[in-house]
Structures are given as structure tokens and as C-alpha cells.
KEKE-3310 file (N, C-alpha, C; in steps of 0.2 Angstrom, whole numbers, plus 5000, padded with zeros to 4 digits):
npx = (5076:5067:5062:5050:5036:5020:5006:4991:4974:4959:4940:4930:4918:4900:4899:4894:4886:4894:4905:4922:4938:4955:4967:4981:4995:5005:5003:4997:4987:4982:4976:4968:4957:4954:4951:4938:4930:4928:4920:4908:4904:4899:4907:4918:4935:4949:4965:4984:4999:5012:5016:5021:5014:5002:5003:5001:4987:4979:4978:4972:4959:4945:4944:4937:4944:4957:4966:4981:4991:4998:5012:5016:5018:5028:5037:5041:5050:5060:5055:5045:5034:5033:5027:5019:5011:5007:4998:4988:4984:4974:4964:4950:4957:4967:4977:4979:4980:4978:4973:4972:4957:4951:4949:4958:4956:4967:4969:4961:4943:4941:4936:4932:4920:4914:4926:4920:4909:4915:4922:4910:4906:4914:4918:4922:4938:4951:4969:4981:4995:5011:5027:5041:5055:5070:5078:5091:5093:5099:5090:5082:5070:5057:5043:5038:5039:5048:5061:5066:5069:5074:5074:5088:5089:5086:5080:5070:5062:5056:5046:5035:5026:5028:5037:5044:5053:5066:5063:5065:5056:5040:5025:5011:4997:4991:4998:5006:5021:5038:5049:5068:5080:5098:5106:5096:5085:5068:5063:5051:5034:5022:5011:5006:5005:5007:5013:5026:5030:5045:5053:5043:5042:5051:5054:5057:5057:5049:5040:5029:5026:5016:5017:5013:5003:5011)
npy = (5099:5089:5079:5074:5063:5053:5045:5053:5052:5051:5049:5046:5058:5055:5046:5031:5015:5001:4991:4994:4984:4981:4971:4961:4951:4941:4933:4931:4920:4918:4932:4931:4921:4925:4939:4934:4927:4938:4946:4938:4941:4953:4963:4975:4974:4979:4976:4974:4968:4971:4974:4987:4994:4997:5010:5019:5015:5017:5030:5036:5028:5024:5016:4999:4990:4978:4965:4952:4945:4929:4925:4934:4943:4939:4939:4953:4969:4976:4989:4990:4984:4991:5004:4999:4993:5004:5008:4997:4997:5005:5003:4989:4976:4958:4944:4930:4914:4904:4889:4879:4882:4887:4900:4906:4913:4918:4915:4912:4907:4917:4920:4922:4928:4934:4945:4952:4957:4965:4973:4980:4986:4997:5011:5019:5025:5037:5039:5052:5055:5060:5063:5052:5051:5042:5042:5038:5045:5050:5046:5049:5040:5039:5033:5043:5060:5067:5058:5048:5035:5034:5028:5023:5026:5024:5033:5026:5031:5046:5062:5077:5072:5064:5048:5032:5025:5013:4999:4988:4986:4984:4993:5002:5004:5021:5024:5038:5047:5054:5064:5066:5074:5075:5088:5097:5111:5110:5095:5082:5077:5064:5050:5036:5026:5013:4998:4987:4971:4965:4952:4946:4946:4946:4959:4974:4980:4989:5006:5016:5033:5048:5062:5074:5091:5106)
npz = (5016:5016:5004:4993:4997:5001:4997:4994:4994:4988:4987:4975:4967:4965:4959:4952:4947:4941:4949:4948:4946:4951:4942:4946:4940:4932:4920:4905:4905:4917:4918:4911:4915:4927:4927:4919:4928:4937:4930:4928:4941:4940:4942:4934:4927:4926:4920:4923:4922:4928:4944:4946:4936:4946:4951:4942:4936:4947:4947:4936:4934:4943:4956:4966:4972:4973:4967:4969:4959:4966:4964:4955:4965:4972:4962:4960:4963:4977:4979:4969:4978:4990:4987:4981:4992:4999:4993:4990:5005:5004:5000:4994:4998:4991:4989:4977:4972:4956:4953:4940:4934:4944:4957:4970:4983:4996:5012:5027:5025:5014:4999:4981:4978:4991:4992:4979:4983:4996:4987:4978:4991:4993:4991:4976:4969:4969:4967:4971:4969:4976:4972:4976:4987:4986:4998:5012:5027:5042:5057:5071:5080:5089:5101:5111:5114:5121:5118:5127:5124:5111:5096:5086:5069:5049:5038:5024:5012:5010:5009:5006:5014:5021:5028:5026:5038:5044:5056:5071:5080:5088:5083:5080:5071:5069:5080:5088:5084:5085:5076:5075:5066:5064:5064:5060:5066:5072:5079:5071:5071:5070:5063:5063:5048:5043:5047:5045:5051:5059:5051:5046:5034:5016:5016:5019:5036:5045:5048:5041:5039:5043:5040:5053:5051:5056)
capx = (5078:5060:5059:5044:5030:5015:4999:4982:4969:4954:4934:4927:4911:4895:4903:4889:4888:4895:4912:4930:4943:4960:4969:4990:4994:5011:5004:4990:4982:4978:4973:4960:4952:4952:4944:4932:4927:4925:4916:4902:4902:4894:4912:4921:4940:4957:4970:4989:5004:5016:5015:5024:5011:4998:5001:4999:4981:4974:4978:4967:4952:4941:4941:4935:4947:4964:4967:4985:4994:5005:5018:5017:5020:5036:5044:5040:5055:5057:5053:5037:5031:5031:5024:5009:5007:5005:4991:4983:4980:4969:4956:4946:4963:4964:4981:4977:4983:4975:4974:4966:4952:4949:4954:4960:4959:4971:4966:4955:4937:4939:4932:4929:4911:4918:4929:4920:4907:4919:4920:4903:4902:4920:4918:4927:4942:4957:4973:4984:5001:5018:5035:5043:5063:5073:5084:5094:5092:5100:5086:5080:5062:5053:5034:5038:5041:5056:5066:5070:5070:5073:5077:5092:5090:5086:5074:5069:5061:5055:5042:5035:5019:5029:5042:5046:5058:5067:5062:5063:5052:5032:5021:5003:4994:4987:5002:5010:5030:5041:5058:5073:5085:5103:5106:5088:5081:5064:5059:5045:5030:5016:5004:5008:4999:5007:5019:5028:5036:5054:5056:5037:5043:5058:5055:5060:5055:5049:5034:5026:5023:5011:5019:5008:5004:5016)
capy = (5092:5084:5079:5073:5057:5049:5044:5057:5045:5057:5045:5050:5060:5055:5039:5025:5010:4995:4991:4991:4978:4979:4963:4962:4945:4942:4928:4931:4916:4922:4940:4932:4917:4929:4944:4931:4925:4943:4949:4936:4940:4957:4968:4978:4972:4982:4968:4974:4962:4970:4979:4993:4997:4998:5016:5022:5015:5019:5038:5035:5024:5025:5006:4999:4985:4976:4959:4953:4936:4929:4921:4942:4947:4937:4939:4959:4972:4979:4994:4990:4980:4997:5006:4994:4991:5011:5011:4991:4997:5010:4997:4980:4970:4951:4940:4925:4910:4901:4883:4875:4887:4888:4903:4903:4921:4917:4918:4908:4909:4921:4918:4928:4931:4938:4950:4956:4960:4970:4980:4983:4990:5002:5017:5020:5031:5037:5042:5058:5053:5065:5059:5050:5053:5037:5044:5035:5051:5046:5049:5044:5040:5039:5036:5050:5069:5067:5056:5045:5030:5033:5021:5026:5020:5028:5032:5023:5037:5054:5066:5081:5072:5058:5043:5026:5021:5006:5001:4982:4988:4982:4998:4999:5009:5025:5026:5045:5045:5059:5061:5071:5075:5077:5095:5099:5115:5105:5090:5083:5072:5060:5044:5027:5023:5006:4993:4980:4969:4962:4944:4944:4943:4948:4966:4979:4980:4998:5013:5022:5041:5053:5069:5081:5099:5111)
capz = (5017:5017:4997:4991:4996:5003:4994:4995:4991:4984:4986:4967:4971:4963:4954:4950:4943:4942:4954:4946:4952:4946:4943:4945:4935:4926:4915:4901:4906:4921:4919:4907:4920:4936:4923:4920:4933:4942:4926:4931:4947:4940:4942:4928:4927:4922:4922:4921:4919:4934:4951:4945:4933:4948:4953:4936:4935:4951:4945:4930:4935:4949:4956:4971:4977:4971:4968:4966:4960:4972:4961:4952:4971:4973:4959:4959:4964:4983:4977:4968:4985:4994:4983:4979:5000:5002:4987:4991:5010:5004:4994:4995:4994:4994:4983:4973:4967:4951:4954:4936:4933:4952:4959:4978:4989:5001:5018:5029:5025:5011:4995:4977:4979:4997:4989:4975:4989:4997:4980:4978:4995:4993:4987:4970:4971:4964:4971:4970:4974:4977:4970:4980:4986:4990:5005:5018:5031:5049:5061:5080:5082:5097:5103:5112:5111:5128:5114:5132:5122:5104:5090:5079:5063:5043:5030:5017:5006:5011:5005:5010:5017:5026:5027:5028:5043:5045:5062:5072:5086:5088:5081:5079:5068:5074:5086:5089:5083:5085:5073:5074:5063:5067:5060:5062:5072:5075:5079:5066:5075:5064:5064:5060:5047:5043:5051:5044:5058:5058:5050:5044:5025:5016:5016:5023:5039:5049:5049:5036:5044:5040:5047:5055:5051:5059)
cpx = (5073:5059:5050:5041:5025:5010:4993:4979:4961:4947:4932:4920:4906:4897:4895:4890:4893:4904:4916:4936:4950:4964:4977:4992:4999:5009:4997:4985:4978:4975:4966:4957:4950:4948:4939:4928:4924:4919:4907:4899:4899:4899:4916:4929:4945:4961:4976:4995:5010:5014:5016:5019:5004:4998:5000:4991:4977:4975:4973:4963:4953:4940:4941:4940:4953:4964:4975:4987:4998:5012:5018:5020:5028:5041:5042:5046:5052:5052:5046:5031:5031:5028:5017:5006:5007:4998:4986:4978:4973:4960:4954:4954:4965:4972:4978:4980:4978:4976:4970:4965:4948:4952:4952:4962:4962:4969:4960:4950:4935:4939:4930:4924:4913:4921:4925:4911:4908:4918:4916:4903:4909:4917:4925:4931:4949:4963:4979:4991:5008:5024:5037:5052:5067:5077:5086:5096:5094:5093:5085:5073:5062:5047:5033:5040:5049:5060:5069:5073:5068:5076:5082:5092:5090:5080:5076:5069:5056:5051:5038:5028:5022:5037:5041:5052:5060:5068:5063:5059:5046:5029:5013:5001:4990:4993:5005:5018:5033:5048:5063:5079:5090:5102:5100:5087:5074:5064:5049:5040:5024:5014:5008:5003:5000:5013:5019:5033:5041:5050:5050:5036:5052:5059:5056:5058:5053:5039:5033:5023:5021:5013:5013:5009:5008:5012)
cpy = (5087:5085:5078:5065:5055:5052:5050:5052:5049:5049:5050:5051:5058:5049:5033:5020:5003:4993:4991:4988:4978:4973:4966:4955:4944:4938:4931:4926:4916:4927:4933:4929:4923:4936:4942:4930:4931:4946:4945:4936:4948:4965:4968:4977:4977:4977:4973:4967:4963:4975:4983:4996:4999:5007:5020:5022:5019:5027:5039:5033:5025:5018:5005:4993:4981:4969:4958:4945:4935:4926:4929:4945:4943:4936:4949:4962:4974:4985:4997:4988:4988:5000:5005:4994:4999:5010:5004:4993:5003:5008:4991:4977:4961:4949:4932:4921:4907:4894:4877:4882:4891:4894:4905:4912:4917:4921:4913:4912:4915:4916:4924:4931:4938:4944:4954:4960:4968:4976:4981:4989:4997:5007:5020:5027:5033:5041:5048:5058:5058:5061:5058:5048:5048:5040:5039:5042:5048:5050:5045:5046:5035:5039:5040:5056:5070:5064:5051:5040:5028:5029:5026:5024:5026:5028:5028:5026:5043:5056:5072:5079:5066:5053:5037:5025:5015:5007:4994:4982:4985:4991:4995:5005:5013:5028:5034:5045:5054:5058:5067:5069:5079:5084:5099:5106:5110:5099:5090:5077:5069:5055:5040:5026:5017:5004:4989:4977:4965:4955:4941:4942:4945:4955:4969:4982:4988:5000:5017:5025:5044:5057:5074:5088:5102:5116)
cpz = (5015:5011:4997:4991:4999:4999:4997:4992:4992:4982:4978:4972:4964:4958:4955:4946:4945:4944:4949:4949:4948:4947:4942:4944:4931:4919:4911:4901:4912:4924:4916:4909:4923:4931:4921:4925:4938:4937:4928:4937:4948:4941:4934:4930:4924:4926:4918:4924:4927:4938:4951:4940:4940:4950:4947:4935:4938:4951:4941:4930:4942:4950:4965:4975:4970:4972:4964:4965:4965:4971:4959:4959:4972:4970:4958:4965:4973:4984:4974:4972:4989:4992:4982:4988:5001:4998:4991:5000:5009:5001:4996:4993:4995:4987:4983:4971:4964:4952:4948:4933:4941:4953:4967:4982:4994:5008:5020:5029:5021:5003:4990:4978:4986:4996:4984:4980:4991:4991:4979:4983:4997:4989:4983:4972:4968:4967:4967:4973:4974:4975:4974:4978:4991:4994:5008:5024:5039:5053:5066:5079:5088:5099:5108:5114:5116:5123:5121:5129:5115:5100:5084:5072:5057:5039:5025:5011:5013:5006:5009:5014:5022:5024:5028:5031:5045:5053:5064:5076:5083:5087:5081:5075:5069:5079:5083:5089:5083:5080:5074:5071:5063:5062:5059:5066:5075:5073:5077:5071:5068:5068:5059:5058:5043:5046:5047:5049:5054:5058:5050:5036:5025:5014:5022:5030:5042:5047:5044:5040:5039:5043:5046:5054:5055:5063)
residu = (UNK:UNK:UNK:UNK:UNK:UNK:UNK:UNK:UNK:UNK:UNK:UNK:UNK:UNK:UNK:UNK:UNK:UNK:UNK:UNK:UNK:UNK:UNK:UNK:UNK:UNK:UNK:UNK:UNK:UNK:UNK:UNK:UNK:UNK:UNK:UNK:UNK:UNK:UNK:UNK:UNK:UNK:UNK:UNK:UNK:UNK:UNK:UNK:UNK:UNK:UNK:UNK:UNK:UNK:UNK:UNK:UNK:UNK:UNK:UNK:UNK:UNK:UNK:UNK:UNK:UNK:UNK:UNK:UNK:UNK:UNK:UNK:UNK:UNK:UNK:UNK:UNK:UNK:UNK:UNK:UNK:UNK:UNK:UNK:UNK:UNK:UNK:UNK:UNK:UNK:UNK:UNK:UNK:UNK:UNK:UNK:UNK:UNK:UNK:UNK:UNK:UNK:UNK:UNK:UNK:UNK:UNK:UNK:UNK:UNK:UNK:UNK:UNK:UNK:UNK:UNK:UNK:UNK:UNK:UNK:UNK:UNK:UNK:UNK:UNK:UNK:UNK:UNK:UNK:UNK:UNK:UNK:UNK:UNK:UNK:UNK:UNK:UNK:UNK:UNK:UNK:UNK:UNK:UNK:UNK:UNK:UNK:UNK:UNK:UNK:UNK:UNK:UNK:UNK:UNK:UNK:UNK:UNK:UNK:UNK:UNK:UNK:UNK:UNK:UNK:UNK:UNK:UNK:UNK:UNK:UNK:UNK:UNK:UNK:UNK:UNK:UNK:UNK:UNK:UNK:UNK:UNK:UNK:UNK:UNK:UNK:UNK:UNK:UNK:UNK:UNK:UNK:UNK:UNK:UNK:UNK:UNK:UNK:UNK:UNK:UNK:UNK:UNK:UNK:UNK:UNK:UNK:UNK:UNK:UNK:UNK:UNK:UNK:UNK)
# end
């Protein structure tokens, strides 16, 4: 029943040289500012056009942190936005708006110089990812193994390395979850390794798991 998903994220060993930053950017005019601007800040650039293109890259280049537009992120599919926030928590990541020639890391008291920092001091890497199997899977999760006070709800996607659960409950990452699935013999246990909360954007709220070895 357990198809196939969750990211390996493989450090490149003996990698030197000079950082790479990818850029996510719908318009031509702003790949080519923001891949200026980081270029003189001493960083090597790969600039694509959409967010669906980002897991493709970071298969093929070793780069040390992600910068994405934020007008690219809001016009970008739900499904793209999953996707990208498994691979972006793994790197220097920072979204951007272009204002002129100026450009604006979002966030108090960040700052390009700041960021491309960051990627300097990331260790280049390149990820190894498992096909991922849209499901809607009924299942009860619970932060813990008794199920006294488990949450009914459904997958998102599945893979044999983990899921995304729709959840509205508070999580932490790092927390211990248990799942069971009806028609099941065992219950499957894992690690919260990201939370997005209810009614903090217009995604999908819930838990990416990491199931644990058996």
C-alpha cells in the first residue's frame, strides 16, 4: 500500500570552490538582475523560470542555498509548493521581491550579502529523490503509540520513505507520530520533519513523516 516518496538529500563529498545559488524567477528580467547581483557577491548562479523546474536541478547540480521570487511563488501550482518546501528546507533559503534594481530578501534584518553568506558556509549537495504517489489514504494519527487521542484525517502523498498528512493540530518538528491504517496489521510510527499550520497560508495544511525503520 506504501507507494513511493520522501527526499534523501546526499552532502557532495570533496566539492570546492565557489558556492552555487539557484534562482526561481518567472520573468527574464529578473533572473538576470538577482543572477547579477549574486554573481558579484562572488556566487555561481543557475536561474530557472518555474518551481517545477526546481527538483530537476537540484538532482543535477550541487548548490548551496535557493532563492525564490515571490510573485513565482504565488502564481506557482499546490503541488509545485510541496514539492519545492521538501527540497528548500534542506538549503540556504530566503524569497525575494525586485523592487527597480534593488532586491528585497524578505524577512526582518535579512539581507543578499546575508544570504549569499549562508551559501558560502552550506555545504553543496544534491538530492536523491523517490517518486512520489498522490494518495488520499484514510488514516488516524497520534503523538502517541496508545492512539488515545488520535486525529482522523488522510494523506496527501505516500512513499515508501514517508507522507504528507492533512492535520489542523499544532506539531513541532522532531515530534514522534504513530499512523494506522484501517485494514492494516501494523501500526507505522516516524518524525515530524516539517509542519505547516492551519490558516498560515493557502496551503494545505498538516505533517510531513519520515517513517521509521521497522
Amino acid at each position: 500500500m506504501l507507494g513511493t516518496v520522501c527526499g534523501i538529500c546526499a552532502p557532495s563529498k570533496g566539492v570546492t570552490g565557489v558556492a552555487t545559488c539557484v534562482v526561481v524567477a518567472s520573468s527574464d528580467d529578473v533572473r538576470r538582475v538577482i543572477a547579477a547581483s549574486l554573481k558579484d557577491l562572488g556566487l555561481d548562479v543557475r536561474a530557472v523560470s518555474a518551481l517545477g523546474e526546481l527538483p530537476v536541478i537540484v538532482k543535477e547540480v550541487a548548490v548551496g542555498g535557493i532563492l525564490l521570487e515571490l510573485a513565482t511563488s504565488i502564481q506557482s501550482s499546490p503541488e509545485e509548493k510541496e514539492e519545492a518546501h521538501e527540497i528548500t528546507r534542506l538549503y540556504a533559503f530566503a524569497r525575494f521581491r525586485l523592487l527597480g534594481d534593488e532586491v528585497r530578501i524578505l524577512g526582518a534584518g535579512n539581507s543578499l550579502e546575508a544570504f549569499a553568506e549562508r551559501c558560502r558556509q552550506s555545504r553543496p549537495r544534491v538530492t536523491r529523490r523517490e517518486a512520489r504517489e498522490r494518495r488520499h489514504l484514510g488514516v488516524y494519527v497520534s503523538g502517541d503509540p496508545g492512539f488515545e487521542d488520535a486525529e482522523k484525517t488522510v494523506t496527501i502523498d505516500i512513499s515508501k520513505g514517508g507522507c504528507f498528512v492533512y492535520s489542523s493540530r499544532e506539531w513541532r518538528v522532531g515530534d514522534s507520530v504513530w499512523l494506522r491504517f484501517p485494514g492494516e496489521e501494523a501500526d507505522f510510527s516516524g518524525t515530524v520533519r516539517f509542519w505547516r499550520e492551519w490558516g498560515n497560508d493557502r496551503e494545505i495544511p498538516g505533517i510531513g513523516i519520515r517513517f521509521r525503520e521497522p
